[in-house]
N, C-alpha and C positions, 0 to 999 in steps of 0.2 A: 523371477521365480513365481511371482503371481498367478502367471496363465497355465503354470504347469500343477495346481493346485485341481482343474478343470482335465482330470489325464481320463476321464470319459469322451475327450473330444472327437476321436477315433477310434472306438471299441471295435469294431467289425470289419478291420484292414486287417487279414488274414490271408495267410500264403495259398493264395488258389483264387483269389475275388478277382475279378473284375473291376478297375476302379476307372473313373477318372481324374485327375490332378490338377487346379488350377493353377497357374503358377504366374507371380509377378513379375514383370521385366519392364527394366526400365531401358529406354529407348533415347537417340541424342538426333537430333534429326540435324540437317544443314546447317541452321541457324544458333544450333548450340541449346537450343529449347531443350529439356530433358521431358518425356513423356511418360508416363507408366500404363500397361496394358496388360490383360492376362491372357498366357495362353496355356489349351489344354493338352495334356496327353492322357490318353487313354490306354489301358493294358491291365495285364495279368502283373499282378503281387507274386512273385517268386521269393519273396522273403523277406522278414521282418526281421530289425536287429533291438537289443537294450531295451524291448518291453516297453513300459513308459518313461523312463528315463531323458532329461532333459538332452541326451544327443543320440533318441530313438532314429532310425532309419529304413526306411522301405524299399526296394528295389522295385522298378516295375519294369516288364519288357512287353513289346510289342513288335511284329511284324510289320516293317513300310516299307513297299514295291520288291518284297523277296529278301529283303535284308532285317536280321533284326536289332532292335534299338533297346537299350537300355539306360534308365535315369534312375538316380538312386537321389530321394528325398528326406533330407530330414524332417520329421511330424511337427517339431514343432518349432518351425523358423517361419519369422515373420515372411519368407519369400513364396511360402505354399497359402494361396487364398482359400482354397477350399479340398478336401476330398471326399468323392461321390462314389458309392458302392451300387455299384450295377447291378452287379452276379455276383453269386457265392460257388464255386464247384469243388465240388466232393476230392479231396487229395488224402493221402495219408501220411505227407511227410511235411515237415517245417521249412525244409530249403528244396523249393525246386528247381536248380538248376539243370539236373535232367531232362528238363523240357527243352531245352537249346535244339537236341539233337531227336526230341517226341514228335514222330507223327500223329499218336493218336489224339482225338477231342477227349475232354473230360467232361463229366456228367453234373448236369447242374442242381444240386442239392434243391429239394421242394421242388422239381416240375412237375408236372403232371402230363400224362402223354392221350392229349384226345386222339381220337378217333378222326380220322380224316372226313369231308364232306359227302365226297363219292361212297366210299362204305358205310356212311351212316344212312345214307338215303337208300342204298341196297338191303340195308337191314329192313331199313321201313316198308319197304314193297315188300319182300317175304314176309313180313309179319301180316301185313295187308291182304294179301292173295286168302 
């Protein structure tokens, strides 16, 4: 219960982020050697369960080759080595499970939308002229 004293470890795992997930696995190769290695997934947070509580959980899903995958993580098991917040996008709901079946993109909360290069440099000439 010590490490759970630390429930800031994850503030910004929010249903709509972008994360990545390091995750430890241990491995037994031919010779019976046991190995441990991480590996990552990456995806959208579609929902978070039990807040900080010692058996919090996250869902995360992602798209691989047209199929989608889902892994549900506990925050704070020694088997998750790290998680990385990518993106944040704009949602209005806690659970989203309706993305399963969402065509559209969501919008990425704080972007800023430049101006592409070609019309910046059209503007510069009419201003020029």
């Amino acid at each position: 219960m010590t490490k759970l004293t630390e429930t800031a470890q994850y503030p910004k795992v929010v249903p709509g982020a972008i994360v990545r997930v390091q995750q430890k696995i241990k491995e037994k190769n031919a010779k019976g050697v046991e190995k441990e290695r991480i590996q990552a997934f990456e995806g959208m947070v579609i929902s978070r369960r039990h807040g900080s509580q010692p058996g919090a959980t996250i869902t995360v899903r992602k798209i691989s080759d047209g199929i989608g995958v889902e892994k549900i993580y506990p925050l704070y098991s020694p088997v998750v080595a790290d998680i990385e917040v990518l993106k944040t996008m704009k949602v209005r709901r806690s659970k989203l499970y309706y993305t399963k079946e969402y065509k559209k993109r969501f919008k990425e909360v704080g972007k800023t939308v430049k101006a592409p290069a070609a019309k910046a440099k059209k503007a510069v000439a009419k201003t020029d002229e």
